[in-house]
MIDRENMI-154509 format. One record per residue (C-alpha): residue number from 1; residue in three letters; y, x, z. Coordinates in pm, 1 decimal, decimal comma. Each point is the difference from the previous one (the first is absolute). Layout:
<nodes>
+-----+--------+----------+----------+----------+
: num : residu :        Y :        X :        Z :
+-----+--------+----------+----------+----------+
: NUM :    ALA :        Y :        X :        Z :
...
+-----+--------+----------+----------+----------+
</nodes>
This chain:
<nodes>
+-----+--------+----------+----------+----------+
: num : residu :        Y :        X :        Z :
+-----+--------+----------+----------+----------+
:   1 :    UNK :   2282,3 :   1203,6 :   1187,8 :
:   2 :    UNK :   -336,3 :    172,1 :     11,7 :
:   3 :    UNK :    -82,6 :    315,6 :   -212,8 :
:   4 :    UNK :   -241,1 :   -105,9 :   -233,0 :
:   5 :    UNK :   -188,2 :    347,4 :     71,0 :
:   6 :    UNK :    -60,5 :   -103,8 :    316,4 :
:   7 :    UNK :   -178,1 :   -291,2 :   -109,1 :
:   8 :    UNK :   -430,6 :    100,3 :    -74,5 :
:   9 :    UNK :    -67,9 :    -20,2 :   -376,6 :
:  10 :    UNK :   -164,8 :   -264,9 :   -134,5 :
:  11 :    UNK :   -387,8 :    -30,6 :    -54,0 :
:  12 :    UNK :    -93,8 :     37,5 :   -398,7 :
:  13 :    UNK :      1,1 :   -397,4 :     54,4 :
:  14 :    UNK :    256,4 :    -66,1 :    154,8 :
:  15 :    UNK :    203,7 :    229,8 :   -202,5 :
:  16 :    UNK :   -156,6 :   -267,7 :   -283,4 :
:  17 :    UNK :     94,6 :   -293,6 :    157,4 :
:  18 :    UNK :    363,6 :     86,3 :     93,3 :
:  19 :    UNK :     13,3 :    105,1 :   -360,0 :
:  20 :    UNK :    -68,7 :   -323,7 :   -151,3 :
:  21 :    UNK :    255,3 :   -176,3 :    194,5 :
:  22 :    UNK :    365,7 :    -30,3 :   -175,7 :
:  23 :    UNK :    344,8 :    -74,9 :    153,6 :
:  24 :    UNK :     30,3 :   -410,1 :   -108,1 :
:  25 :    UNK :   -167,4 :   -137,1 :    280,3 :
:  26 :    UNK :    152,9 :   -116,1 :    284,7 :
:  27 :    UNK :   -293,9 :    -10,7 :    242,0 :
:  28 :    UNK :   -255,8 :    236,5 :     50,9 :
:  29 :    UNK :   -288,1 :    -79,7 :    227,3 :
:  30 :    UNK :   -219,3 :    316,9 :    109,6 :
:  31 :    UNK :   -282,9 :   -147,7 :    153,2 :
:  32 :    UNK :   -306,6 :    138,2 :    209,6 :
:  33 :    UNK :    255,0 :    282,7 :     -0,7 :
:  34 :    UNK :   -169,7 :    235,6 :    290,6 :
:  35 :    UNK :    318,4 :    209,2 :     86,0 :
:  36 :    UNK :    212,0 :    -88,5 :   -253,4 :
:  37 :    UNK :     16,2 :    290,3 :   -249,4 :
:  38 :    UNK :     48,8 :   -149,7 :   -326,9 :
:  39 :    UNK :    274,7 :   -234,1 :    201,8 :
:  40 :    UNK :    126,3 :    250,4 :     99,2 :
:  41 :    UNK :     35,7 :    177,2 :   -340,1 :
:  42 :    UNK :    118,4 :   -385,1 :   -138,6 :
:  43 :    UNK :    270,2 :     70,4 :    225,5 :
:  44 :    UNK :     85,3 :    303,1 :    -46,0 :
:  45 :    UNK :     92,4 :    -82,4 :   -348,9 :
:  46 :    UNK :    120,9 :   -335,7 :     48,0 :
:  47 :    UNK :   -257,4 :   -143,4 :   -211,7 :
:  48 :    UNK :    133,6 :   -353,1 :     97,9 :
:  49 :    UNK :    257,0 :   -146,0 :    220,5 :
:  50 :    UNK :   -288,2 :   -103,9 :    248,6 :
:  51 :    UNK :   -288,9 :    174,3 :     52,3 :
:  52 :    UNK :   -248,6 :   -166,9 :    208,4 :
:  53 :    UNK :   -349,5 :    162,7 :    213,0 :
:  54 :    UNK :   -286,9 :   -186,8 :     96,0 :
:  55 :    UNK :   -284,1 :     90,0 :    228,3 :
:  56 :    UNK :   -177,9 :   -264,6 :    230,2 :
:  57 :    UNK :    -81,5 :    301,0 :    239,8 :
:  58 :    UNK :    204,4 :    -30,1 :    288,0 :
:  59 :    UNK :    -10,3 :    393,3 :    113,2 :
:  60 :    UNK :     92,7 :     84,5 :   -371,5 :
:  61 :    UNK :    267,3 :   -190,1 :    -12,5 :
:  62 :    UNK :    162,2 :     73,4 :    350,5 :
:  63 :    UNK :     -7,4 :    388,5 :   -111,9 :
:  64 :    UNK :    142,5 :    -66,2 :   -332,4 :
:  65 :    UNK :    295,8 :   -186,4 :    138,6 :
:  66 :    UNK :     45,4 :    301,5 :    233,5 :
:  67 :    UNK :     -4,0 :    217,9 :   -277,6 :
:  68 :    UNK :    223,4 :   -207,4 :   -225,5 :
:  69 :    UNK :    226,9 :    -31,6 :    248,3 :
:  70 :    UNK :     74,7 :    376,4 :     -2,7 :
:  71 :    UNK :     10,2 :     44,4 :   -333,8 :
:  72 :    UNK :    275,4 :   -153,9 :   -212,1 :
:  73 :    UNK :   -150,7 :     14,6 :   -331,6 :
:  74 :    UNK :    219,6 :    -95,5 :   -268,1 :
:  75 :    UNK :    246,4 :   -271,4 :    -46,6 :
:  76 :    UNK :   -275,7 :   -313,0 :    -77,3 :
:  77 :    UNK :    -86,5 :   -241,7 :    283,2 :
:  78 :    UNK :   -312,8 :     11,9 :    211,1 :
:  79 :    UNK :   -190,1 :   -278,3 :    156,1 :
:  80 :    UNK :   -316,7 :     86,7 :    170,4 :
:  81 :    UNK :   -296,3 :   -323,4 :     47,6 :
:  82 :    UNK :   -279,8 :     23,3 :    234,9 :
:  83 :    UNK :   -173,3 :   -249,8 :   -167,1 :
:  84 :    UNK :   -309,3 :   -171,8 :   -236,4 :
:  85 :    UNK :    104,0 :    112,0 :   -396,2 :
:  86 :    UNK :    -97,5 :   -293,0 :    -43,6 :
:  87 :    UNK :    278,4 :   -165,1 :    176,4 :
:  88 :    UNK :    324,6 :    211,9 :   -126,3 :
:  89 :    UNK :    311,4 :   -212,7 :     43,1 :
:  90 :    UNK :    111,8 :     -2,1 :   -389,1 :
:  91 :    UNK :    164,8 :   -372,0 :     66,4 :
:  92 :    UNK :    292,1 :    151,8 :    229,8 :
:  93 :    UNK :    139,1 :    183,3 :   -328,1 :
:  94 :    UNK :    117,3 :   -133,9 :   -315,7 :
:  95 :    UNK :   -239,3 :   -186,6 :   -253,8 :
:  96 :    UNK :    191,2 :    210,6 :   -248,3 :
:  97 :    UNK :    -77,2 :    327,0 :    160,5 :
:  98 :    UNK :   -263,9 :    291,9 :   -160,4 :
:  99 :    UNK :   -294,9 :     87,9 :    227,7 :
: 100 :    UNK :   -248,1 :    260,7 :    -73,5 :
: 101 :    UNK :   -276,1 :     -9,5 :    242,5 :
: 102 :    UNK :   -175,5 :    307,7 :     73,3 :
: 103 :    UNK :   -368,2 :    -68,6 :    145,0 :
: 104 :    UNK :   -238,0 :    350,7 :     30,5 :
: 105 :    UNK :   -226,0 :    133,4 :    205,6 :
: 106 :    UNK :   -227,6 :   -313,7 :     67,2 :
: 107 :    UNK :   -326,7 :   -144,7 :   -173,3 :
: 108 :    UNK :     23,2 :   -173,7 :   -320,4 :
: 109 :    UNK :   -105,9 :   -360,9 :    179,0 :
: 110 :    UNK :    277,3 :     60,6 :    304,2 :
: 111 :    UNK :    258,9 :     60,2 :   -282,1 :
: 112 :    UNK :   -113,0 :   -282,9 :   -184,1 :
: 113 :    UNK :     72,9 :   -202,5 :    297,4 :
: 114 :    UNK :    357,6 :     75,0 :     51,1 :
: 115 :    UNK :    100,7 :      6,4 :   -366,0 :
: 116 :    UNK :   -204,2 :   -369,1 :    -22,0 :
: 117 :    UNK :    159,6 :   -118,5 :    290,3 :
: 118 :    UNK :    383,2 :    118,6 :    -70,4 :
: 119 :    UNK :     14,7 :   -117,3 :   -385,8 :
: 120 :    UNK :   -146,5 :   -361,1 :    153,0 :
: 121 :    UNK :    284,4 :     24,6 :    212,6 :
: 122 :    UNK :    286,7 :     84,3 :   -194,4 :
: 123 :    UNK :    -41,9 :   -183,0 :   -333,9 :
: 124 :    UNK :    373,7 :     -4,7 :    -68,2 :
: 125 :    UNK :     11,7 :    357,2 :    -22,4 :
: 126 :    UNK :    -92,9 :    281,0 :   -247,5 :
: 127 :    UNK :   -177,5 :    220,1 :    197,2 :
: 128 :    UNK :   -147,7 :    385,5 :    -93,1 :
: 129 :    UNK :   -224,2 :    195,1 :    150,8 :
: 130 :    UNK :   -151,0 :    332,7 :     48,8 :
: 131 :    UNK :   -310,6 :     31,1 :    108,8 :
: 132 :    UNK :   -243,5 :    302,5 :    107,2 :
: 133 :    UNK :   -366,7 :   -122,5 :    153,6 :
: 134 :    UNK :   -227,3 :    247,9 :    121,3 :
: 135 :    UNK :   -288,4 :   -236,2 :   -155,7 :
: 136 :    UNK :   -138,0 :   -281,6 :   -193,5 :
: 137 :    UNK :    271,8 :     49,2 :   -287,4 :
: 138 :    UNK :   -188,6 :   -193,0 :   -252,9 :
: 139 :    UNK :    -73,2 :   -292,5 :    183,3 :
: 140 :    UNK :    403,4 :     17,8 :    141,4 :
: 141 :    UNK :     91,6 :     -6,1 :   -376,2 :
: 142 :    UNK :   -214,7 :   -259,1 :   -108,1 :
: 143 :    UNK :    104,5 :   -242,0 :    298,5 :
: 144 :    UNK :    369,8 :     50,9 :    -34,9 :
: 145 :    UNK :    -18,9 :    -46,0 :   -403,5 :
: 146 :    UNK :    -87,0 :   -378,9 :    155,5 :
: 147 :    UNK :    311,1 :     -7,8 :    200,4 :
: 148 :    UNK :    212,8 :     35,8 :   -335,3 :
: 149 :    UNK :    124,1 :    321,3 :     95,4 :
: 150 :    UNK :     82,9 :    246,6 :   -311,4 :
: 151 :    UNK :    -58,3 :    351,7 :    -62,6 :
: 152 :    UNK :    333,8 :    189,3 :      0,8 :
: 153 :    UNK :   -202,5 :    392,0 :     46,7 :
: 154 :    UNK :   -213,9 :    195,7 :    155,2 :
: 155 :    UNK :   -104,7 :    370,5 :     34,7 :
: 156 :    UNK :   -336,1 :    172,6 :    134,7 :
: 157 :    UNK :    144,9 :    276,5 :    283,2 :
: 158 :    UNK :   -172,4 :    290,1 :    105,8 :
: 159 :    UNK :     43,8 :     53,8 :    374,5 :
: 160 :    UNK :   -217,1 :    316,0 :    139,4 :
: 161 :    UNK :   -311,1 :    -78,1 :    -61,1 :
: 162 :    UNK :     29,5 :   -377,9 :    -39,0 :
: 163 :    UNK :    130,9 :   -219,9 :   -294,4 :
: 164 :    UNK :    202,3 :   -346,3 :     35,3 :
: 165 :    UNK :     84,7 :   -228,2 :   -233,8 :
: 166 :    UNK :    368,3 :   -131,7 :     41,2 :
: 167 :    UNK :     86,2 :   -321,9 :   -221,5 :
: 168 :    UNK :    365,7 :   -164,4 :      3,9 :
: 169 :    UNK :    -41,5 :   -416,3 :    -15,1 :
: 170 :    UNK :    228,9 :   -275,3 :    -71,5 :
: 171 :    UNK :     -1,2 :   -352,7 :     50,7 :
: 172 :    UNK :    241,6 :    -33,2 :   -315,0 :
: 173 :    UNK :    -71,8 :    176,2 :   -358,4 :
: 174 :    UNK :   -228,5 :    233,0 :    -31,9 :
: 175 :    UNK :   -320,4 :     98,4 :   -162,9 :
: 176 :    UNK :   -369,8 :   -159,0 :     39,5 :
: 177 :    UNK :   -180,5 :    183,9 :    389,5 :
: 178 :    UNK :   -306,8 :    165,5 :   -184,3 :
: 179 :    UNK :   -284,2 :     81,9 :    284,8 :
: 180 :    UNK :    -82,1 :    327,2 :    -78,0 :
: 181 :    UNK :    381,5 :     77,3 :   -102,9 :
: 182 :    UNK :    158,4 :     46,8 :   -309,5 :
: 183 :    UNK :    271,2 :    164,9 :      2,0 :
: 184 :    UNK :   -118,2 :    280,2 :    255,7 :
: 185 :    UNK :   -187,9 :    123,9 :   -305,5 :
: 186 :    UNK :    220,8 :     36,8 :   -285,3 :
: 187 :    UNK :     85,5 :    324,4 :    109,5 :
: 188 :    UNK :   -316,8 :    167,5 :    127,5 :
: 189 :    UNK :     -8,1 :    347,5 :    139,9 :
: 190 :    UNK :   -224,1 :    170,5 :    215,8 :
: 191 :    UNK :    -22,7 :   -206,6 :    262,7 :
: 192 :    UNK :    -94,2 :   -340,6 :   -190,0 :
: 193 :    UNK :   -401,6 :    122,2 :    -80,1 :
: 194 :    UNK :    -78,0 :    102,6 :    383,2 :
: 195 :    UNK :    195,3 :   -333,1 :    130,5 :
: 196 :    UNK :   -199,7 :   -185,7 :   -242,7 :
: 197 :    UNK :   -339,5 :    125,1 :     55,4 :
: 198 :    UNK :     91,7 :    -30,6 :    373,7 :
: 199 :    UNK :     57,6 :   -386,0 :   -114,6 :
: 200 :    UNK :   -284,6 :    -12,3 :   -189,7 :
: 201 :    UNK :   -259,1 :    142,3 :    241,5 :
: 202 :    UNK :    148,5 :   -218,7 :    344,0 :
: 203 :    UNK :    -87,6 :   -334,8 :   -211,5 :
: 204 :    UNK :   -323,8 :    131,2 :   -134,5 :
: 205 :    UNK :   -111,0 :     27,3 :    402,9 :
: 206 :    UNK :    150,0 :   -367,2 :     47,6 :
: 207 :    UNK :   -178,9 :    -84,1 :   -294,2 :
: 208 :    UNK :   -335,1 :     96,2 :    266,9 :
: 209 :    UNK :     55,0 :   -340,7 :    183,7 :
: 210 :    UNK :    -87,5 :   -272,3 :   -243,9 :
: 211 :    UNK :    254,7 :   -229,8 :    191,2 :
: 212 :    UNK :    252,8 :    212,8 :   -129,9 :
: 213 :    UNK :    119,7 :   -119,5 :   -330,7 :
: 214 :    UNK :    179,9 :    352,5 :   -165,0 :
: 215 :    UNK :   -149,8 :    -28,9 :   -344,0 :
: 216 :    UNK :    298,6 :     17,6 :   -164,9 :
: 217 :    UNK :    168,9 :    202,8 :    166,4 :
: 218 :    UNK :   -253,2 :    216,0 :    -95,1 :
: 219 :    UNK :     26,1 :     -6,7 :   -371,6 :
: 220 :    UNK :    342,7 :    -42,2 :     -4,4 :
: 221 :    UNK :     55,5 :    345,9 :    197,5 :
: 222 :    UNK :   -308,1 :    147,0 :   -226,9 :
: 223 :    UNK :    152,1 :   -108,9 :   -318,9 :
: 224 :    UNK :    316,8 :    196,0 :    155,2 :
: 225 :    UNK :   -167,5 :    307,5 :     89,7 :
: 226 :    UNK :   -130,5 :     51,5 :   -317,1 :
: 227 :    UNK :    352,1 :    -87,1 :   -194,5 :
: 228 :    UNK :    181,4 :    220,8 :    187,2 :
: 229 :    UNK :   -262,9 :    315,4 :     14,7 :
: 230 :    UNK :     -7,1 :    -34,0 :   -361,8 :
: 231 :    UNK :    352,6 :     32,8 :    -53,6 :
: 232 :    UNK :     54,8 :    319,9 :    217,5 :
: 233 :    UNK :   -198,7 :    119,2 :   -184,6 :
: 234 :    UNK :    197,4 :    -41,8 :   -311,7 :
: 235 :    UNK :    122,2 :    341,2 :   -134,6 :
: 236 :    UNK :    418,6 :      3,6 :    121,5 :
+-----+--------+----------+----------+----------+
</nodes>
């Protein structure tokens, strides 16, 4: 088995996302997964008796099974798809089965897409998912709060010099998919004002096009702003 030192430490969110994920499922699908690190970390630590990696770029794939197949990581089974997210074969397992799907790394509207697309598709099952977009997180949110997904968390990641917002989803019990977030704020530190007034300033420049419709976004991120300013700067 492969020394975990010799795998490359995990990205602040990555680190996040492997974090979040528990040992009761019995799937886990890393998708748009580049060159499989945080697979490879799943494995590592047997995170699930399948682990599964998804990339629809040919030449990323064909490397990672090179690389995989050097490397046995860990006792869990791999399967490796050169495929559409959209299209991952969750009917050749059991309807029983727990899936996490882990989608990051693409635009809000891509990833709204796949998760559309696979929850049409599987209606018999309880699916979750993790997802990280580079972009367009409130209109993500307020599309798959449609779908009848659920909030189960979500966390706002610092990663060099950029911020991501990671939320966990499930198509079973959960709580209400707020567009601006709610639980990334109950714990604010000093991350949430500059990710917010990043927020807040990207909509006000929509907000230039009258086609664009962002008013309340807008307020809603305003109103936010100012809550959470004023209570940092509460007296501890």
């Amino acid at each position: 088995m492969t020394d975990p030192a010799q795998l490359a430490p995990l990205s602040a969110r990555l680190s996040t996302i492997d974090k979040l994920i528990g040992q009761d499922y019995h799937h886990i699908w890393d998708c748009c997964c580049d060159h499989g690190y945080l697979g490879r970390h799943l494995l590592m630590r047997n995170a699930a008796p399948d682990i599964h990696l998804v990339d629809i770029v040919p030449d990323i794939m064909s490397k990672l099974t090179e690389v995989m197949a050097k490397q046995l990581v860990g006792k869990s089974q791999y399967h490796l798809y050169c495929q559409d997210v959209a299209t991952l074969p969750l009917d050749n397992y059991r309807v029983t089965d727990k899936h996490i799907i882990i989608i990051a790394g693409v635009g809000g509207d891509l990833t709204l897409q796949f998760v559309k697309q696979l929850v049409s598709d599987n209606p018999n099952k309880t699916l979750e998912f993790i997802l990280c977009p580079l972009r367009q997180q409130f209109h993500l949110r307020q599309q798959l709060a449609t779908c009848g997904l659920k909030l189960i968390d979500e966390q706002l990641v610092k990663d060099d010099k950029l911020f991501y917002e990671v939320i966990h989803l499930t198509t079973g019990e959960g709580e209400p998919i707020v567009g601006i977030g709610s639980k990334l704020w109950q714990q604010p530190n000093q991350w949430h004002l500059p990710h917010l007034e990043i927020m807040l300033a990207h909509f006000k420049r929509m907000a230039n096009n009258p086609l664009n419709d962002v008013s309340a976004a807008i307020t809603d991120y305003q109103h936010l702003l100012t809550k959470l300013t004023n209570q940092m700067a509460l007296p501890k």
